[in-house]
N, C-alpha and C positions, 0 to 999 in steps of 0.2 A: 363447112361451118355455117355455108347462109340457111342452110336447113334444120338443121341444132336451133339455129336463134330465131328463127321461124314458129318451129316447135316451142323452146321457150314463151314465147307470146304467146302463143294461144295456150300454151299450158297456165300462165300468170293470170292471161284472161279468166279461166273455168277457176281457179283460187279464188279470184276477189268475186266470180259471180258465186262462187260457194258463200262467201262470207255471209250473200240475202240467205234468210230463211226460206221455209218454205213456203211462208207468206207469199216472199216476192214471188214464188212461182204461180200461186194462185194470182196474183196480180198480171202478170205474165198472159198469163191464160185468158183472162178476162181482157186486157186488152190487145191480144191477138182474136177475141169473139168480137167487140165492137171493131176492131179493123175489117173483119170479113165483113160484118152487115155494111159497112161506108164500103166496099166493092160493090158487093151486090147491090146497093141502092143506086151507084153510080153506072154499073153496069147491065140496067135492066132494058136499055132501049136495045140492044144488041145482043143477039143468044151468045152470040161466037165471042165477044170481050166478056160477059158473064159467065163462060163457063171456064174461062183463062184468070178471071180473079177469083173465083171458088176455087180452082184449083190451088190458085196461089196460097190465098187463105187456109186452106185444107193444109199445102204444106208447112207454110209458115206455123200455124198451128201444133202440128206434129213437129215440125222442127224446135220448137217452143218448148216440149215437154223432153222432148231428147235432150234438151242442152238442162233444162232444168234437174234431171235424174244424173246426167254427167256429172255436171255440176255437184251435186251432192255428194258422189262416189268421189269423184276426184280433192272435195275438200276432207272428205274423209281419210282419204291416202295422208294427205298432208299434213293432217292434226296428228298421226301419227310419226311421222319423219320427222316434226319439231318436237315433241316429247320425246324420242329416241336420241337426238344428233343435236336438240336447239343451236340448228343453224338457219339460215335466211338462203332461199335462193338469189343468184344475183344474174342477171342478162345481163351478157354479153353484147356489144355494139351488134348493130346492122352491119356494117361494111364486110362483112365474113360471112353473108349468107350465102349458102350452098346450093346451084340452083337445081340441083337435086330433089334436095328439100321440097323445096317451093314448088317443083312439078306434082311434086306427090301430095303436099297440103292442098294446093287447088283442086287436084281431082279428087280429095276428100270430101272439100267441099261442093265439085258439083255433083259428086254422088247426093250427099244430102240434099240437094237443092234440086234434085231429079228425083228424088221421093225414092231412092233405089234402096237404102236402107242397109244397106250392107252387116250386118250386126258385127258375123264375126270380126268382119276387117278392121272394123270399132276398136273390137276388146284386141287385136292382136295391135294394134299402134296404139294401144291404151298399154298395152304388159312391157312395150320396147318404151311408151316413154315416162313410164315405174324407175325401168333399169339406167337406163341414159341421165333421169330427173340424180339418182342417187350419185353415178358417176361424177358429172359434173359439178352436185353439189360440194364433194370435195376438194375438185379441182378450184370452187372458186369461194370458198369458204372465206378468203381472207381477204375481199372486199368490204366497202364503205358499205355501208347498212345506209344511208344516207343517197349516196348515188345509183343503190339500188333499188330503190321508193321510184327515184325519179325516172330512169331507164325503164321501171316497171310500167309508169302513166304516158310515157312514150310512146314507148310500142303498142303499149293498148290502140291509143288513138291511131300510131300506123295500120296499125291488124285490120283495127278496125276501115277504116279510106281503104286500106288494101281489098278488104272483105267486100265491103260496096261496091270498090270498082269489078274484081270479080262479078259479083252477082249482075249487075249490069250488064258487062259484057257478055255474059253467056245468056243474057235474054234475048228474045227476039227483038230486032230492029225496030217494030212497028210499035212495042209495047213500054214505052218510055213512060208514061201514065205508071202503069204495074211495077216499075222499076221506083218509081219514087215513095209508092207507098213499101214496099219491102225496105228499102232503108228510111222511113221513118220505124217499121217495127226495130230493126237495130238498135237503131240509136237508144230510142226507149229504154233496151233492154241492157243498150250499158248505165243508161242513167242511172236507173235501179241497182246496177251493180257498182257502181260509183259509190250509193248514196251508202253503204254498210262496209267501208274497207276494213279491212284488220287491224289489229293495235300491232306494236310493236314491242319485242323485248329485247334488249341488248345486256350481253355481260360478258365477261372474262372467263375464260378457261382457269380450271382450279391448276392452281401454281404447286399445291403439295403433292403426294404419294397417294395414290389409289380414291383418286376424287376427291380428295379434301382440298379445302382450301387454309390455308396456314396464313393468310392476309385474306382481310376484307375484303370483299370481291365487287367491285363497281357493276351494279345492276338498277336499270333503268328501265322506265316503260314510258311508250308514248302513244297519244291516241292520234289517229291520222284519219278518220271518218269521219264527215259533218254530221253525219245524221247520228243518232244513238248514242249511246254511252260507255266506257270503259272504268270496270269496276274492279279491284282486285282488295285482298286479302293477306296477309303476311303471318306466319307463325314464328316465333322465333323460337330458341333452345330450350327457354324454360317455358316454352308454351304460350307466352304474352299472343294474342290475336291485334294485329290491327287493322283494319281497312280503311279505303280511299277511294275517291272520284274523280275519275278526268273523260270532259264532257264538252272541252272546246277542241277543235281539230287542231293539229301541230302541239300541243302540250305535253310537253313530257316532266317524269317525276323522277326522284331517284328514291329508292327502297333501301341503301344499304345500312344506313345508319340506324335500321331497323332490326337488322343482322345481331347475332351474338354468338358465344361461344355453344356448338352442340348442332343440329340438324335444323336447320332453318325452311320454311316454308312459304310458296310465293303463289298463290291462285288469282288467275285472269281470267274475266270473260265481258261479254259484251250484252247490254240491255237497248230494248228501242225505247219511243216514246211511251209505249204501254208498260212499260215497266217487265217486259217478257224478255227472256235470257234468248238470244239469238243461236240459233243452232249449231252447235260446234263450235263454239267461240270461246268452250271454255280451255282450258289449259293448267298447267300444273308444276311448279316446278321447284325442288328440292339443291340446297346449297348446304354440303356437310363442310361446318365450320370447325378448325382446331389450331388455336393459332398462340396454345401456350405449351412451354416447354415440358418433359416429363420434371416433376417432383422426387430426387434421387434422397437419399440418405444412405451412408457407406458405416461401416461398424468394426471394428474389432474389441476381442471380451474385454481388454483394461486399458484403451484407448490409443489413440495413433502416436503418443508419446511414448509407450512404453516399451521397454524390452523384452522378446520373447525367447525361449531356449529352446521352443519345435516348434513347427510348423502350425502359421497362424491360419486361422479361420475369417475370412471377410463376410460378411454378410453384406447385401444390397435390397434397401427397400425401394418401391417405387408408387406413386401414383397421378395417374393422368386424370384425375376428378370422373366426375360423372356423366361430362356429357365430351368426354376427352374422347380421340381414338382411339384409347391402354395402347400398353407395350406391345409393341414387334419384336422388340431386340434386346438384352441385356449381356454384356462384352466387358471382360475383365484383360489387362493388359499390360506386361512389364516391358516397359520401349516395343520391340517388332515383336516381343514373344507373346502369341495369344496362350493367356492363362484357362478359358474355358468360356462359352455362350451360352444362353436357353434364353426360350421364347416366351418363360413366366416373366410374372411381374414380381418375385421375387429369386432369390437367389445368391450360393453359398458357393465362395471358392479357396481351396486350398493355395496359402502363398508359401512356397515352400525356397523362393531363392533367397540367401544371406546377404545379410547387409556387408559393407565395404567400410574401412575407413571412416568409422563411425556416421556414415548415412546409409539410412534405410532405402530400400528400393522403393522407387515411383512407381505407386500402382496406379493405373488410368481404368477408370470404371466409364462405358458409354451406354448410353440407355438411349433407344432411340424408338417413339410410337410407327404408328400405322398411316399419319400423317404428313411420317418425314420430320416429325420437330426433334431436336435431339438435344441431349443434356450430358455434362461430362463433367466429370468429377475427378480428381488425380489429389491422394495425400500416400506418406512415406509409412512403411510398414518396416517396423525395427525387428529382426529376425537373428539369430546368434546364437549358434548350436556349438561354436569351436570353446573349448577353455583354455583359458589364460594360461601362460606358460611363466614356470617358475622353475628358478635355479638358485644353489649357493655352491660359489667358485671360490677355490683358496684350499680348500681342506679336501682330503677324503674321510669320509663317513667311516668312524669311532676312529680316528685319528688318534695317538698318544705323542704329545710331545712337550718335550724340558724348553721351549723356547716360543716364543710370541707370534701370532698368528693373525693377518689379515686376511679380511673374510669380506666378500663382495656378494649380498644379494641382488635378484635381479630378476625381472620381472616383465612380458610382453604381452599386448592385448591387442587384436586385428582393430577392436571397435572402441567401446568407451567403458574405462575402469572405472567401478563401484566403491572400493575398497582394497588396500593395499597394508601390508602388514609385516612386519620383518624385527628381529630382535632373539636374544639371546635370554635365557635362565642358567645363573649361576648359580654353581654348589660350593662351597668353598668346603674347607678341613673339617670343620667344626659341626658340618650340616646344616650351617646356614642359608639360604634361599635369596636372590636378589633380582629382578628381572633389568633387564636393560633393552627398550627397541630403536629402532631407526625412524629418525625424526625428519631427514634431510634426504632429499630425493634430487637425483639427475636426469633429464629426458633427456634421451635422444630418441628422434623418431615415435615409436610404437613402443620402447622399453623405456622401465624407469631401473634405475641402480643406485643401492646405497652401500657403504661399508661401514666396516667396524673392526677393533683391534682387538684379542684378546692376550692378556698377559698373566694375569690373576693365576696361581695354582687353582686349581678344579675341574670341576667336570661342567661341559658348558652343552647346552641343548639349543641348538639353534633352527630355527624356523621360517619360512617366508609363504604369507598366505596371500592369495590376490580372489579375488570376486569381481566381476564385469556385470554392465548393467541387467543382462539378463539372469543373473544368479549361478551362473559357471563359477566351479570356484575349483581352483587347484591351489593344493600345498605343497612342498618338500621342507622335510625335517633331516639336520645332520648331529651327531653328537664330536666331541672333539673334549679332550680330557689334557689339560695340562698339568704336568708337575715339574718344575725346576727343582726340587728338591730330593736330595737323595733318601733310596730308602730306609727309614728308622728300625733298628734292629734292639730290640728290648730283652731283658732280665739277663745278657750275656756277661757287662757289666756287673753286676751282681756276684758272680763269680769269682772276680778279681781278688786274690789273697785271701779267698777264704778254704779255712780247712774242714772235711766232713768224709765221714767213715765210709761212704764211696758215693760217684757218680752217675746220672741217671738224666736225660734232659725228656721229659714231658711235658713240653709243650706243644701246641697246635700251632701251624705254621702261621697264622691270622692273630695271633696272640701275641707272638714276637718278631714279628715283621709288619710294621705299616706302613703302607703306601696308597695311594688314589689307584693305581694302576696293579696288571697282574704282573708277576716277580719269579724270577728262580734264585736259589741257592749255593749255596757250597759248605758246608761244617766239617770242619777238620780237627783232630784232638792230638796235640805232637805230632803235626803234618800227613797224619794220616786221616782216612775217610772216615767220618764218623757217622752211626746212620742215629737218627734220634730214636729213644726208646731203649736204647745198649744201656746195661748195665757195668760200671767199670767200679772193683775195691780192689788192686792191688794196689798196697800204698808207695806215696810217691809224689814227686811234684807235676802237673800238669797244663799245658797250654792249650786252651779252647779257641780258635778261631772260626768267625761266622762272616761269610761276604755275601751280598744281597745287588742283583742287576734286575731296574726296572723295566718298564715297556717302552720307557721316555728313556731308557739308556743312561740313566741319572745312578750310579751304584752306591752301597754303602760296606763298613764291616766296622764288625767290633772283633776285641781281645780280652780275653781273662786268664790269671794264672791262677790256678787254686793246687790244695794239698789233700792229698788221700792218705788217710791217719785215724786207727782203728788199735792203737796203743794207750794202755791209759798213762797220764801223767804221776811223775814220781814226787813223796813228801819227804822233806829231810829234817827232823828236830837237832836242834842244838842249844847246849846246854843243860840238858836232860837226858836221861837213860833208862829205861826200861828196868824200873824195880831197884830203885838207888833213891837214897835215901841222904837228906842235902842238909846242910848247918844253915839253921838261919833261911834268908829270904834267897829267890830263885829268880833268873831272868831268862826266859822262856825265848826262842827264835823259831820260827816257822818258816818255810822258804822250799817252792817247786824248784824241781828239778831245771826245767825248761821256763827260760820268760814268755815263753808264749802260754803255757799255762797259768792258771790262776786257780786261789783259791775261792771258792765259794761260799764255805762256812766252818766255821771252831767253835766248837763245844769242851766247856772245861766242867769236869763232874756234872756234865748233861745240861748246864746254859749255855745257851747260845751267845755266843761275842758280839759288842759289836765293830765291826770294822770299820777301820777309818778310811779305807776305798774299796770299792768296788771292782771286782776282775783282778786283785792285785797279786802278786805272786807271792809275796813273804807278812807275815804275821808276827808281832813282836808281842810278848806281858809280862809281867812281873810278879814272882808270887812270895809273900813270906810269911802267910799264914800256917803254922806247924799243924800239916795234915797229910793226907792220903789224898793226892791228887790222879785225874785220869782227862788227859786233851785228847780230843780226835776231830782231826781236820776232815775235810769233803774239795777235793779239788778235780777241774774239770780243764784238759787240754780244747784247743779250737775244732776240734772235731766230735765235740762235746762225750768225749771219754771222760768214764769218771772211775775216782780213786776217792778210799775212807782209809786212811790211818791213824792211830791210838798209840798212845804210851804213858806208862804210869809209873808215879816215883813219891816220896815223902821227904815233905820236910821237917826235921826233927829240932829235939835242943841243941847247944854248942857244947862241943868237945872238950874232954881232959885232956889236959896237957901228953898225956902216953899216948889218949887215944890221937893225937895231932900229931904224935911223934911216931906214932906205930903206921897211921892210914897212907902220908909220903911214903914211906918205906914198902907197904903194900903196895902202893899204885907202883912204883918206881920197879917193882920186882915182879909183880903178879897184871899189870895189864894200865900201867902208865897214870894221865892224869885223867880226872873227872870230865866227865862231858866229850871226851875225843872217841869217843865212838858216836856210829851215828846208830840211831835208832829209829827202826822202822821194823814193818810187820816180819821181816827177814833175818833182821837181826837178833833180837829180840829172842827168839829161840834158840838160835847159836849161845847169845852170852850165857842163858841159863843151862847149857849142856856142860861149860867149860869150866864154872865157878866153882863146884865140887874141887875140882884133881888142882885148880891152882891151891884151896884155903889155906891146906897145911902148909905147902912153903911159904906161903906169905906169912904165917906164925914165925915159921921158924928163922924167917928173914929179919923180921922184924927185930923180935930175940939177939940178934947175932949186931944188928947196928946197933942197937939201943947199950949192947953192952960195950958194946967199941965206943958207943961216945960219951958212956960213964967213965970208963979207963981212960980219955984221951984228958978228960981233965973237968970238974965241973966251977974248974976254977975261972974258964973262957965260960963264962956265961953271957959276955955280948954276945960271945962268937955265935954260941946258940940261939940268943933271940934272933938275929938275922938269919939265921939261919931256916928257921921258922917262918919266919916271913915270908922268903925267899916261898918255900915249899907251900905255903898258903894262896901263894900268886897262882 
């Protein structure tokens, strides 16, 4: 180690004498020529001491230019090692010297002070302490910048005592003289190398990701030279130039409040009195600033409150400005699950998980630059592909029934209902229309439920619609048909007691049977089957029965009797006779056989009557006008048979006494009293076949009383007016 720190010194030494230009080397030179001639002039009385201080001279001289050319190369190594690493070398204490080391540094130096020259052995402990200067510079990178100045002006001064004593002792005993002027050229030449030392720059390691600095970064310069000046320059992000001066030794500045966001710039270097840039003094050094967060904006098409029914689309904008480090990173994320990454600065991800329980999933959007700054964004993405579930409980679907009916809809939604809907449409009898919905809801949980009662005959449509925020919508529709009422069975009725020339039912089954619902039958005509359309005329009396079962199980039936009757109605005159011929006035009687028939019209010598009722069975008139009469009735039984009958008679003057006496004796003998026959189209014919073969005995009857009751006496002449009477009754 005491060899390491040995080498350190004399390596620190060739630095700070790098810092003189190469002025000082010509300075250098020039005064190792006046140090030769003050030998030579002191040592002219003596050849043998003047040819020991030319010698000396001679070396010293050349040793002069060797260290000045070192010097130079070695400040050149090192202008490069602080652009690369801007690190400081720092020595290590003396107490660790290796004495190693130190054997091999002396015989360095009395090679050189033997004029021996060694080149290569130069350049080969010049390349080992390249490698070792780097080594170590890591190892000791994380000292005091401070305690390294001082350590460094240290050892100089040891090196240097050390270097003196050296050269001394390896001169001749006798040459004490020669000895004092060789460490006066020393001395000189550290003076010179004093007067131009280096500035300093101190800063922080960038605290962010790939050189950046994400925080301001504390940088300072100090000038630590008396002689000369330390001059620097500063560019900041958007280009601002500023520069500075420090020109007293120990000064230092600080630069960073110089600093801004974006690639920052920091140039040193060192001027003498002439205002000349001292060589290699200049330096350079660049600080990339980025110390704001990325700029995030997150997107979907109808915003983070809305509901979706497929799969959303996020979009993510970004921007880190322009003198930002852009994006590294953009990271899309629901809790652990990575949704998708890219390395643009924008970018689109499919959110395809569903929402819960009416909350959207947490999306966590992370953007993070090149700098290491990062930004995060997290809002709820509402997603909802399931549909609403609807039911109606109570009935089954077209249900028929004669009795009243609770009906339960109901309704469930994983997330958040939009719209909820439920209600019946009524049809009553008449085809009326009435709607009725559900006003009153119950939750429990995730479902809502209402009900409703129905009782109303009719046909009822019932419905329950639901719609969730995201526009799901599920319906179910049920129909349910109530009838209490049995089925109505028509025109059977009608039937009832009515009589007609025969039977026949043609009707449509929807004609004579109503109901809401569908229906079967039964028709029976005297307990037998009867198919509709059958034709029935034989006559007779008949019983129609018709029974009707709904779908609602509600039945009906009707009954009718009616008469099959295809006989016409019969007329009976009385008081009148077919071609008789009457004293005096007439009292006409007209009268159906059957009271269920009637007549409908009498015509006497072709006028029509009028009648005093309507349907009636018997007809009365009275006639005593002496003429040629002819009545003819029209009469019509319930099965609207009809019947015309006529009869015709005269009414004449009043009788002589023989003919009143002769006409009793004819009826009594030849075919009774007036009017006791009936007269009708049947009759009618007969009396006129008979009236011939009676005439003559009715003469000769006549003849045989009339003389019997001249002989009985016509002295009883009451006897005969009553008698007369009697026979005129």
């Amino acid at each position: 180690m005491g060899r390491k720190i040995k080498r350190y010194i004399m390596i620190m030494l060739l630095v700070v004498m790098t810092g003189t230009s190469l002025k000082m080397g010509a300075h250098l030179g020039e005064a190792t020529e006046v140090f030769a001639k003050n030998i030579s002039a002191k040592k002219n009385n003596t050849g043998k001491t003047q040819n020991r201080q030319q010698k000396t001279a001679d070396q010293a001289q050349a040793e002069g230019k060797k260290r000045t050319i070192k010097d130079i190369e070695n400040k050149k190594a090192k202008q490069k090692n602080v652009e690369k690493k801007n690190k400081k070398i720092r020595i290590m204490g003396r107490e660790e010297i290796d004495e190693k080391e130190e054997t091999n540094a002396g015989d360095a130096v009395d090679k050189k002070e033997n004029g021996s020259g060694e080149e290569p052995e130069d350049k080969k402990k010049e390349g080992e302490t390249e490698k070792e200067k780097d080594n170590e510079k890591k190892e000791d990178e994380t000292e005091k910048e401070k305690d390294d100045e001082k350590n460094d002006r240290e050892d100089i001064e040891e090196t240097d005592k050390n270097q003196d004593q050296e050269e001394n002792e390896e001169a001749d005993e006798g040459e004490n003289e020669e000895d004092d002027d060789l460490t006066f050229v020393s001395n000189e030449i550290i003076k010179q190398v004093e007067e131009v030392e280096l500035y300093q720059i101190s800063y922080n390691e960038p605290d962010g990701k790939n050189g950046y600095y994400i925080k301001k970064p504390q940088v300072s310069l100090k000038h630590i030279s008396p002689n000369g000046i330390t001059k620097y320059r500063t560019v900041n992000g958007v280009g601002d130039k500023q520069e500075g001066i420090l020109d007293k030794a120990g000064t230092e500045c600080s630069v960073s409040d110089r600093f801004m966001e974006g690639k920052n710039i920091l140039e040193v270097w060192m001027e003498d009195a002439n205002g000349q840039v001292i060589g290699e003094s200049e330096s350079r050094q660049e600080f990339d600033m980025d110390m704001l967060n990325p700029k995030v904006k997150i997107s979907v098409p109808q915003g983070f409150r809305a509901w979706y029914p497929e799969d959303v689309p996020l979009s993510v904008e970004t921007d880190d400005g322009a003198r930002g480090s852009q994006i590294a990173e953009i990271q899309c994320k629901i809790g652990d699950k990575l949704v998708g990454r890219t390395e643009n600065s924008t970018a689109q991800f499919q959110i395809t998980e569903e929402a819960n329980s009416g909350q959207g999933v947490l999306v966590h959007v992370i953007v993070t630059d090149h700098a290491g700054n990062r930004t995060e964004l997290a809002d709820r993405v509402c997603l909802d592909k399931k549909l609403p579930i609807t039911t109606i409980e109570g009935i089954q679907d077209y249900l028929i029934t004669s009795k009243p009916v609770n009906v339960i809809y109901r309704a469930k939604e994983e997330n958040r209902m939009k719209e909820l809907q439920a209600g019946t449409s009524h049809e009553d009898e008449k085809g009326n229309t009435t709607q009725q919905n559900i006003t009153k809801w119950e939750e429990n949980g995730k479902e809502k439920s209402g009900s409703q009662t129905l009782s109303k005959n009719g046909i009822y449509k019932l419905q329950v619609l639901a719609e969730d925020m995201a526009g799901n919508q599920s319906k179910t529709e049920k129909q349910v048909i109530i009838d209490k009422d049995n089925p109505v069975i028509m025109h059977v009725e009608e039937l009832d007691g009515k009589y007609m020339k025969e039977f026949q039912w043609q009707y449509e089954s929807g004609e004579w049977i109503q109901d809401f619902t569908s229906y079967t039958y039964l028709m029976q005509l005297d307990d037998e089957l009867y198919k509709p359309g059958e034709k029935i005329e034989k006559e007779g009396t008949y019983t129609l029965r018709v029974s009707a079962e709904d779908a609602a199980g509600n039945t009906g039936e009707a009954r009718a009797k009616f008469v099959i009757d295809h006989t016409p109605p019969v007329i009976r005159f009385e008081n009148v006779a077919e071609g008789e011929t009457y004293e005096k006035e007439r009292t006409v009687k007209i009268q159906t056989e059957k009271k269920e028939d009637y007549i409908e019209a009498v015509k006497i010598n072709g006028k029509e009557q009028k009648l005093k009722k309507k349907n009636t069975d018997s007809y009365e008139c009275k006639l005593d006008e002496e003429k040629e009469y002819e009545i003819e009735v029209r009469a019509k039984d319930l099965a609207q048979n009809e019947t015309v009958s006529r009869v015709s008679f005269r009414i004449g003057a009043e009788k002589s006494i023989l003919q009143k006496i002769i006409d009793p004796v004819k009826r009594t003998f030849f075919g009774g009293k007036d009017g006791d026959k009936d007269v009708s189209k049947g009759d009618i014919n007969d009396e006129k076949e008979t009236e011939g073969g009676y005439l003559l005995w009715k003469i000769t009857g006549a003849l045989v009383i009339g003389s019997t009751v001249c002989i009985i006496g016509y002295r009883k002449k009451e006897y005969l007016k009553n008698l007369m009477k009697k026979f005129r009754k």
